[in-house]
PASEKE-765866 format. One record per residue (C-alpha): residue number from 1; residue in three letters; x negated, y, z negated. Coordinates in Angstrom, 1 decimal, always signed. Each point is the difference from the previous one (the first is absolute). Layout:
N
     n   res       px       py       pz
   NUM   Ala        X        Y        Z
...
//
This chain:
379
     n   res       px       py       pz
     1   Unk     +0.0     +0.0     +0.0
     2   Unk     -1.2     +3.6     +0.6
     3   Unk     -0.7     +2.4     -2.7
     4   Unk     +2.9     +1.5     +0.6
     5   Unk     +1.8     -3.1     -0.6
     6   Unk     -1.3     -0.8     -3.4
     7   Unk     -0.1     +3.7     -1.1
     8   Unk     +3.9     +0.1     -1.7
     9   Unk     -0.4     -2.3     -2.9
    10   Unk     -3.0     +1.4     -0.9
    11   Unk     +1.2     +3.6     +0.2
    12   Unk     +3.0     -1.1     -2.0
    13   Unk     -2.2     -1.4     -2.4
    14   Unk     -2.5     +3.7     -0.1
    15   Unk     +2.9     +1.5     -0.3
    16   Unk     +1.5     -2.0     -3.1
    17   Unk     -3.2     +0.4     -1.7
    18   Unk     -0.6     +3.8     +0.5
    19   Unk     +3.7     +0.9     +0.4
    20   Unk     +0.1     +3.7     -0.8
    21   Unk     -2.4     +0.9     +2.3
    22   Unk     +1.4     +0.3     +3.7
    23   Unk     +2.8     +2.2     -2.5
    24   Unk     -2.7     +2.0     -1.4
    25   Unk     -1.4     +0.6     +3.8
    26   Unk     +3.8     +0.9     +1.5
    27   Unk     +0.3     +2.5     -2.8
    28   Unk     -3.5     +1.6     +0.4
    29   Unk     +1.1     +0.6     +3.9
    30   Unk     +3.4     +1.8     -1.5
    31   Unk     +2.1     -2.6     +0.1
    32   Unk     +2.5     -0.5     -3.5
    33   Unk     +0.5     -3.3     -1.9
    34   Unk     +2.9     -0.8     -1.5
    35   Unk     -0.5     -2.5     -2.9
    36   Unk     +3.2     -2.2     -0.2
    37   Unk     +0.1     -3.0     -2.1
    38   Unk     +2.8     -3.0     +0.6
    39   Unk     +1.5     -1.2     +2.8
    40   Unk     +2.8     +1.7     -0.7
    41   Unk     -1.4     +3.6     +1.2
    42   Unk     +1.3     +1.0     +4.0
    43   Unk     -3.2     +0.1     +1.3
    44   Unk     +1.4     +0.7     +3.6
    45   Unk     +0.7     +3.8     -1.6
    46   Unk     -3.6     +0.3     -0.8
    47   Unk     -1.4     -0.8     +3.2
    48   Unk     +3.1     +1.6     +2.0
    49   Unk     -1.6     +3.4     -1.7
    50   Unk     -3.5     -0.8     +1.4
    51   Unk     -0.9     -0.8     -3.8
    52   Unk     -1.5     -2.9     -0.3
    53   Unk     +1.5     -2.7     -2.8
    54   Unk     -3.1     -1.4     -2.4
    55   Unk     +1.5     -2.9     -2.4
    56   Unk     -1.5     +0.8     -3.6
    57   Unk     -1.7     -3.5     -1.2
    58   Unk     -1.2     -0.9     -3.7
    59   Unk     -3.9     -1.0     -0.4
    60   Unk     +0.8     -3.8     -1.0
    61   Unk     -2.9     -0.8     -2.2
    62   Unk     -0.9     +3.3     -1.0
    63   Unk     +0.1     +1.2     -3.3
    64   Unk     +2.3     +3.3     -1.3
    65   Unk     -1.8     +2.6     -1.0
    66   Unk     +2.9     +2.9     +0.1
    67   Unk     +3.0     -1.3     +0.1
    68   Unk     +0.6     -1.3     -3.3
    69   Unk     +0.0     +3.8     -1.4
    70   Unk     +3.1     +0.7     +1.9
    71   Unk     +2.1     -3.5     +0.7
    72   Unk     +0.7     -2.8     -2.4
    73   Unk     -2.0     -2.7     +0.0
    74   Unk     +2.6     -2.5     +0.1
    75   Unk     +1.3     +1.6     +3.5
    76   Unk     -0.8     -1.3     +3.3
    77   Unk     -3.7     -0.7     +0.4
    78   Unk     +0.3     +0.7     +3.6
    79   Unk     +1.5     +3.4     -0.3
    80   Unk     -2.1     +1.3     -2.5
    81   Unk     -3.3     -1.3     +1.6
    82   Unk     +1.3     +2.0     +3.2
    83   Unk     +0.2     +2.6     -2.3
    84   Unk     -3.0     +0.0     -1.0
    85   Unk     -2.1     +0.2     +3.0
    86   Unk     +2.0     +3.0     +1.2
    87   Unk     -1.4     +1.6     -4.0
    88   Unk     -3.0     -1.1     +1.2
    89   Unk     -0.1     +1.5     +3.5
    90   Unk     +0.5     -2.8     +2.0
    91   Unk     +3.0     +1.1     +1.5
    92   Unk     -1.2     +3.6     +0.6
    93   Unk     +0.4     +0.3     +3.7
    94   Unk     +3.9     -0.6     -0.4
    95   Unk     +1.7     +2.7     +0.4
    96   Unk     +3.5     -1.3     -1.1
    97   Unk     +1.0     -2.7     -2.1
    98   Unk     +3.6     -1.7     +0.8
    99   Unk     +1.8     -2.3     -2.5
   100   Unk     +2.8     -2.2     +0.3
   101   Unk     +2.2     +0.2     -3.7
   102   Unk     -0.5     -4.1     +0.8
   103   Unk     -0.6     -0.5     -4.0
   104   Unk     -0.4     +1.4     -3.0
   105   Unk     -3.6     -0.1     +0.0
   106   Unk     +0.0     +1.5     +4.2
   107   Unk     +2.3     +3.5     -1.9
   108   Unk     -2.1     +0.3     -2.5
   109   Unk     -3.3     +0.1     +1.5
   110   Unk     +1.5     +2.1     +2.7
   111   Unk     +0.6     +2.7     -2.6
   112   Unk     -3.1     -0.1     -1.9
   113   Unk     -2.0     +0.1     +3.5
   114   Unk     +2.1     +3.0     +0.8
   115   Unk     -1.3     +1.7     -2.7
   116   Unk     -3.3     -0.8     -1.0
   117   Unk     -1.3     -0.5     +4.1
   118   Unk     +2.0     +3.0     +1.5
   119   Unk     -0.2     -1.4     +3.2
   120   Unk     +1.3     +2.7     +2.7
   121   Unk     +3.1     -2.5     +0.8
   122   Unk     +1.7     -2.3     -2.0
   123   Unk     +3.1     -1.8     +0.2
   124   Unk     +2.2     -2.2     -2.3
   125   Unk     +2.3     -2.5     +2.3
   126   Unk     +2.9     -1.3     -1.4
   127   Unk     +0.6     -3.7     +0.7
   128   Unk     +3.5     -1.4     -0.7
   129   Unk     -0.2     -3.0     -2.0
   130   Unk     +3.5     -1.4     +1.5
   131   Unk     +0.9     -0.5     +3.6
   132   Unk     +3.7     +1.3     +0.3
   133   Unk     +1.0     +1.7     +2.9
   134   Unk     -0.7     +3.1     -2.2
   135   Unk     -3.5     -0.7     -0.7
   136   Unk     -0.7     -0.1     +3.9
   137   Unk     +1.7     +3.8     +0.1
   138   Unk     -1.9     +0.9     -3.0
   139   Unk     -3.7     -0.7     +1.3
   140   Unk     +1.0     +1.0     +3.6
   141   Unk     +0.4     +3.4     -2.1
   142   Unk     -3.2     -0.6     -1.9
   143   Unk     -2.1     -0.2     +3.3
   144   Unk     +1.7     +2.6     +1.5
   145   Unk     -1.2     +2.2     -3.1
   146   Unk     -3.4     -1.4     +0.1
   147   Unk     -0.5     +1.0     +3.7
   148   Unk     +1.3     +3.2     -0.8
   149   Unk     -2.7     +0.6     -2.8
   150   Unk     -2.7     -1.8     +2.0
   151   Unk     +0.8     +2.6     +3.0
   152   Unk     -0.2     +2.8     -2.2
   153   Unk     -3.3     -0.9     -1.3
   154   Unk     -1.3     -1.0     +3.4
   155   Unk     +1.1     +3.4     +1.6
   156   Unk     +2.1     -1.9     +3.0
   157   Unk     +2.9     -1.9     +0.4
   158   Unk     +0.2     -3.3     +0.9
   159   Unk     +2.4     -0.6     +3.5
   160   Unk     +2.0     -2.5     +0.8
   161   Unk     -3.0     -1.3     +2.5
   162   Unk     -2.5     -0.1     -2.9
   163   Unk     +1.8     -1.5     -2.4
   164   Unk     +1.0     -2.6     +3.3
   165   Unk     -3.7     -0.2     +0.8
   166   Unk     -0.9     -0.7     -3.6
   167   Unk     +2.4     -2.9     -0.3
   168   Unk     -1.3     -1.7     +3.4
   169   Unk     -3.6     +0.5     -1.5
   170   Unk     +0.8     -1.9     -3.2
   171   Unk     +2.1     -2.8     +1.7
   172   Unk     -2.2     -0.4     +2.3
   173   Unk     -2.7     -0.6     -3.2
   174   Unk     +2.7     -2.5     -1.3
   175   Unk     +0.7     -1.9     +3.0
   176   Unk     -4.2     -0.5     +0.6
   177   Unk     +0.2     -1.3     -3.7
   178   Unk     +2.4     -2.3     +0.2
   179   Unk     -1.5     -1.4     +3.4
   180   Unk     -3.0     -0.8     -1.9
   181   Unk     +1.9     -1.5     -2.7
   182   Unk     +1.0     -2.4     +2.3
   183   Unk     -3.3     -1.3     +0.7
   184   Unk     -0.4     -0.9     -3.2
   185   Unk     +3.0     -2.7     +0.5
   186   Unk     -3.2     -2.4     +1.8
   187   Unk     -1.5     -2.7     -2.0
   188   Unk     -2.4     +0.9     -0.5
   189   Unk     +0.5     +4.0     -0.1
   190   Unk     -2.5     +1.7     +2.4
   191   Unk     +0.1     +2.7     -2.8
   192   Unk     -0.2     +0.5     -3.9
   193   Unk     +1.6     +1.3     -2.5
   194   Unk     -2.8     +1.7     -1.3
   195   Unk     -0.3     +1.7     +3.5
   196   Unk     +3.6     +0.9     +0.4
   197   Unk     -0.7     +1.9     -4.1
   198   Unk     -2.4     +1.8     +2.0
   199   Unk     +1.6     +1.1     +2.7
   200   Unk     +2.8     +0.9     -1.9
   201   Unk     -1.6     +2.3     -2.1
   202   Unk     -2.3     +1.4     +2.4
   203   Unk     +3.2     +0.9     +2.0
   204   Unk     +1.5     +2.5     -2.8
   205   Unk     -3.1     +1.6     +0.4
   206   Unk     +0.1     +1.4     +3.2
   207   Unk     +2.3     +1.7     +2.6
   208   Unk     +2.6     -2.5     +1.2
   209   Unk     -1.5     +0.6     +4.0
   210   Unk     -3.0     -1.4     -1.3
   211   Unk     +1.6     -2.9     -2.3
   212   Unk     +1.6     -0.9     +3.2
   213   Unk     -3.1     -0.3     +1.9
   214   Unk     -1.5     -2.0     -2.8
   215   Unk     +2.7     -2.7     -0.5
   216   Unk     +0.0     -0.1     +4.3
   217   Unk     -4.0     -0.8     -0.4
   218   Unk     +0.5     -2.6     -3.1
   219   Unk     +2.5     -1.8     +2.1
   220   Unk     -2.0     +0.0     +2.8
   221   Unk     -2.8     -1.5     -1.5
   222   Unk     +2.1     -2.6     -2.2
   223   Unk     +1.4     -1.2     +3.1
   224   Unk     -3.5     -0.7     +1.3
   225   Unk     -1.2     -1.6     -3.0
   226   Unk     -0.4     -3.9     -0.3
   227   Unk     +1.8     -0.9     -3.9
   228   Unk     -1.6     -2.4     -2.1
   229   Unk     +0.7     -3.7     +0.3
   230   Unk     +1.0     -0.7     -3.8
   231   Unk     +3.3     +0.7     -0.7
   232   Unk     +1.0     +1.3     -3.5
   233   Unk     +2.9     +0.1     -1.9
   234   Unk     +1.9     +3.4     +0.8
   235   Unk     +1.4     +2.3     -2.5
   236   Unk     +1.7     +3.3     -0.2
   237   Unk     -0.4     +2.7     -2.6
   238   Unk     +2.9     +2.1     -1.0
   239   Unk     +0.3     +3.0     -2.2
   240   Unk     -1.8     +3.2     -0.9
   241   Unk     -2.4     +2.7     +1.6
   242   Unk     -3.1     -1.8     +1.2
   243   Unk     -2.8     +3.0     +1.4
   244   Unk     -2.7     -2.6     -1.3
   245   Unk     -1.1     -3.9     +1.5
   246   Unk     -1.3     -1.8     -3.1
   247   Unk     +3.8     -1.9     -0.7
   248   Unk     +0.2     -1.2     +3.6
   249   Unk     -3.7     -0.8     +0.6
   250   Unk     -0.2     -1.5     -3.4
   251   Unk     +3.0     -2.2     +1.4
   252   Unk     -2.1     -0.4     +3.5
   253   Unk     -3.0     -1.3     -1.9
   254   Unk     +1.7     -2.2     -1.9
   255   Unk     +1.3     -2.0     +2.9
   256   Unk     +3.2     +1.6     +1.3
   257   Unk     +1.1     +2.2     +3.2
   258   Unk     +1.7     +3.0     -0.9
   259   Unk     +2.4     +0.0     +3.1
   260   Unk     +3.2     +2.4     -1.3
   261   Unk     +0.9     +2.6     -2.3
   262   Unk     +2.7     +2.4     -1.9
   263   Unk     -1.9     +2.0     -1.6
   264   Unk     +0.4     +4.0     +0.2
   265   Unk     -3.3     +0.4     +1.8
   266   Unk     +1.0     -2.4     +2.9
   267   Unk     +3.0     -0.9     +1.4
   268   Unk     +2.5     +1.3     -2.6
   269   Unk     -1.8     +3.6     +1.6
   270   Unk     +0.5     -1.0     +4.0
   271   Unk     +2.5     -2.8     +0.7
   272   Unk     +2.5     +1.7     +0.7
   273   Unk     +0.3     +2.8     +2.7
   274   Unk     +1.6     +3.4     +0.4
   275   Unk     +3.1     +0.1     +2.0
   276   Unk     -0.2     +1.8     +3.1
   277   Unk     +3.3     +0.1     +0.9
   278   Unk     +1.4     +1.9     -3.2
   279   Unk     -0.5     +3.8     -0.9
   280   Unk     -3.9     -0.2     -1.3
   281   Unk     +1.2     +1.1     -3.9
   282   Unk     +2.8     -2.6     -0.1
   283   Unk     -2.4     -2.4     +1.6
   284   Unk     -2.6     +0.5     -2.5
   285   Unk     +1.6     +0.0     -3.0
   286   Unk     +1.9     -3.3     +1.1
   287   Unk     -3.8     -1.6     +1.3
   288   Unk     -1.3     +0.7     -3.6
   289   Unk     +2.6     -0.4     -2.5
   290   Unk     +1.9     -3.3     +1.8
   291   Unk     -3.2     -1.2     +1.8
   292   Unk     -2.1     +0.4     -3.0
   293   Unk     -0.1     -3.3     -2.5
   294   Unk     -1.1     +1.2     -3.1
   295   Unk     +1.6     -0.5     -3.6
   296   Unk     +0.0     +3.5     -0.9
   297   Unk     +3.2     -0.1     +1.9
   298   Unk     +2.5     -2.0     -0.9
   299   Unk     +1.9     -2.2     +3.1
   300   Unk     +3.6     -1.5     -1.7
   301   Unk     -0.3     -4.1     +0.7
   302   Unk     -1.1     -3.0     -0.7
   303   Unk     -3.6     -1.1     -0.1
   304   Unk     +0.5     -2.1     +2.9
   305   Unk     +1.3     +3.2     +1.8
   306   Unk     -2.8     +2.3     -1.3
   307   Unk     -2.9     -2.1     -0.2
   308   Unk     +0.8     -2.4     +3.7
   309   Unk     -2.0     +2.3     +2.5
   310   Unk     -3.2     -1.3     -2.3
   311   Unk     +0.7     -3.7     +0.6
   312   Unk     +0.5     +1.0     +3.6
   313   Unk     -3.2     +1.5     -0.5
   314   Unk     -1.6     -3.4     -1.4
   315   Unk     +1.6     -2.1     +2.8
   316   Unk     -1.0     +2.2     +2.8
   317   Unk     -3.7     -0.4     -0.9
   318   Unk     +0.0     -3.5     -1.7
   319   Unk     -0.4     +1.7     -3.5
   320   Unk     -1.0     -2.7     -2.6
   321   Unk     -0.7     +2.1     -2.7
   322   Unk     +1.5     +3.3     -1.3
   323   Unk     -2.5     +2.6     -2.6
   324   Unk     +2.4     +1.8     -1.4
   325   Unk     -2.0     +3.3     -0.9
   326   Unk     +0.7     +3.0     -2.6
   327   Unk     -1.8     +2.6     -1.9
   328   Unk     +0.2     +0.4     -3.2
   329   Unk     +3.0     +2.2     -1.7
   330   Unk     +1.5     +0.2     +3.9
   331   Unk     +3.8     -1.1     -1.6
   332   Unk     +1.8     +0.0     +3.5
   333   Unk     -2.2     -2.7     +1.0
   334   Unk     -0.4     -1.7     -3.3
   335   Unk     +3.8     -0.3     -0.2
   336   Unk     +0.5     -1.5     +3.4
   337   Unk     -3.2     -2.4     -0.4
   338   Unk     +1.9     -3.0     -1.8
   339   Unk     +3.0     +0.3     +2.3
   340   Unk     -2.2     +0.2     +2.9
   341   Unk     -2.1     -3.3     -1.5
   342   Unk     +2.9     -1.7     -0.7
   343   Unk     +1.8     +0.4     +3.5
   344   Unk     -3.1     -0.8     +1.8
   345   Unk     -0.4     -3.3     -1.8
   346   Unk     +3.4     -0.9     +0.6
   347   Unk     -0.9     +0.2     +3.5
   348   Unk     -2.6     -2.3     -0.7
   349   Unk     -3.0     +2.6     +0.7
   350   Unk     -2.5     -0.1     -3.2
   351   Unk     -0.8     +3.1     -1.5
   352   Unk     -2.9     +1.6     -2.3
   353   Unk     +0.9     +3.1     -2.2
   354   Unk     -3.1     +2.6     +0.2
   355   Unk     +0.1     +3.5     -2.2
   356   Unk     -2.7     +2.1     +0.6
   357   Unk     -1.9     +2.4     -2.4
   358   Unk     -0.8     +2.0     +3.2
   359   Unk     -2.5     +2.1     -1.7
   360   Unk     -2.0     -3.1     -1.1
   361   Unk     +1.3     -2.9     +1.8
   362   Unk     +0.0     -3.2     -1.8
   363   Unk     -2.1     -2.4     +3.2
   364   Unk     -1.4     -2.8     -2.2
   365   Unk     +3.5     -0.7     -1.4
   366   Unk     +1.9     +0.6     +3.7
   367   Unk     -3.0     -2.5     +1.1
   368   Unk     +0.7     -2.8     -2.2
   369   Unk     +3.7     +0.1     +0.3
   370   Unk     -0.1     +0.6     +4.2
   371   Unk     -2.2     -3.5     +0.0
   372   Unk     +2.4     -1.6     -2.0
   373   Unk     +3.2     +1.0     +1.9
   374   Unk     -1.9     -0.5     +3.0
   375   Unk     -0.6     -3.7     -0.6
   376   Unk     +3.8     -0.5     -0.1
   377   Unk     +0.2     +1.4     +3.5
   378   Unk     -0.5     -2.0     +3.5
   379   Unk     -1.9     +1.3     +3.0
//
């Protein structure tokens, strides 16, 4: 293969490990970051603006230095270690800072970074926790408002055409993820898990343009790539934020292939698509709150109803094994974790219950327990 060829994965991988810095270049040329966190956050009004949409990651494995002066320790690890690399000036080239009311944790950071960051925008979003026909009407009129501020701040407004050419941008980033989702269906997949981490995060990084040119290159080269002859046995991993690779190459070296996820870093955050056909405002709020599988909002039904589009998941690529995944004091996901273990294994898919520290993340226990459950689990 030509250099070419074999350059995405690698720049996926640069980019994962130095991930602020095509940011940090963009903003030294004049461009403005907008720090969002969660999936949740319209990003398609960012970049319809000319802004360009940087997801705010945690330092998994680093100690807090700051944080714990202004957020209780027994909150989110993830959200206050985020916090505490904007205290300590890694996050000084935003020049906004969006965030979803997606938990208790998300609205209280969001005010405290407000005030003791200043950044030049900020912007709570509202996100109903109930899907009525009222809730779609209500954060219709919560993106509406946040274009409206993000306009004002930006000094432009955002047309119909923008806002349609932001929305083919970003499908078109979802569509070139899914397709390379796909090739991870072979036996045995042509791609990792920890290389998909990569990608993924590396992605949030930059301008979606380039994100697009990046997952064409990765798929490129995957395609051209010969996979290894040893099968092993295939597991998903479902749950929380994951902007770091030592769960899923732990799981790689321990004899598995991490072929699926729903998690809010991967495809809770592009599976499903923007509706062209609809008014753009209707059709984003209806893309992100309906299309958007996340127990922070509650969806009336059974477990069978609610938790079914993972076992189609598990059947579509031969899923064996199912990491259930959570960080500590995260109670949406905490809550849902037994209902989800206990549907999953009456669907006759094992399961393994993983909570994170996030700041310090317990490996030599995940390691023992992954070989364990792995040893239950069939190429």
């Amino acid at each position: 293969m030509t250099e070419a060829v074999c350059g995405g994965v690698v720049q996926a991988r640069e980019l994962y490990e130095h991930r602020s810095q095509r940011a940090r270049e963009l903003s030294r040329q004049g461009r403005r970051i907008i720090g969002y966190f969660c999936c949740y956050t319209p990003v398609e009004v960012i970049t319809a603006l000319n802004l360009m949409p940087y997801r705010i990651q945690g330092g998994a494995g680093k100690s807090i230095k700051h944080a714990d002066q202004y957020l209780e320790t027994i909150m989110c690890p993830y959200v206050r270690s985020c916090f505490d690399l904007a205290m300590n000036g890694d996050y000084d080239f935003l020049s906004g800072a969006v965030i979803p009311h997606s938990c208790d944790a998300m609205h209280r950071v969001y005010d405290i970074w407000k005030y003791y960051l200043k950044p030049p925008y900020s912007r709570c979003i509202t996100v109903p926790h109930m899907t009525h026909e009222a809730s779609f009407e209500y954060f219709r009129k919560e993106i509406e408002d946040f274009q409206a501020s993000l306009e004002k701040f930006a000094g432009r407004r955002a047309g119909h055409e923008d806002l349609a050419g932001a929305i083919s941008l970003h499908n078109r980033n979802r569509a070139l993820l899914r397709e390379l989702y796909e090739l991870r269906k072979a036996d045995p997949p042509p791609v990792s898990g920890t290389e998909i981490v990569q990608l993924l995060v590396a992605g949030m990084t930059v301008p979606v343009e380039e994100y697009n040119r990046l997952v064409e290159d990765v798929i490129f080269e995957v395609r051209g790539r010969k996979p290894p002859s040893e099968p092993k046995p295939r597991i998903m991993i479902v749950g929380n934020e994951i902007d770091d690779v030592a769960l899923v190459r732990l799981a790689e070296d321990s004899g598995a292939s991490v072929v699926m996820d729903d998690t809010c870093t991967g495809t809770r955050a592009f599976w499903k698509d923007v509706d062209t056909s609809k008014p753009s405002l209707a059709a984003l709020a209806d893309r992100y709150l309906g299309g958007i599988t996340c127990p922070c909002t509650y969806r009336p039904g059974t477990a069978s109803q609610r938790f079914e589009y993972l076992v189609d998941y598990a059947r579509g690529w031969d899923v064996r094994g199912v990491l259930v995944y959570s960080i500590r004091y995260c109670d949406t996901y905490q809550l849902d974790a037994p209902e989800i273990k206990e549907f999953l294994e009456s669907e006759g898919i094992r399961v393994l219950y993983l909570e994170d520290d996030y700041v310090v993340p317990p490996v030599g226990q995940w390691k023992t327990r992954i070989e364990a459950f792995l040893e239950t689990l069939e190429p």
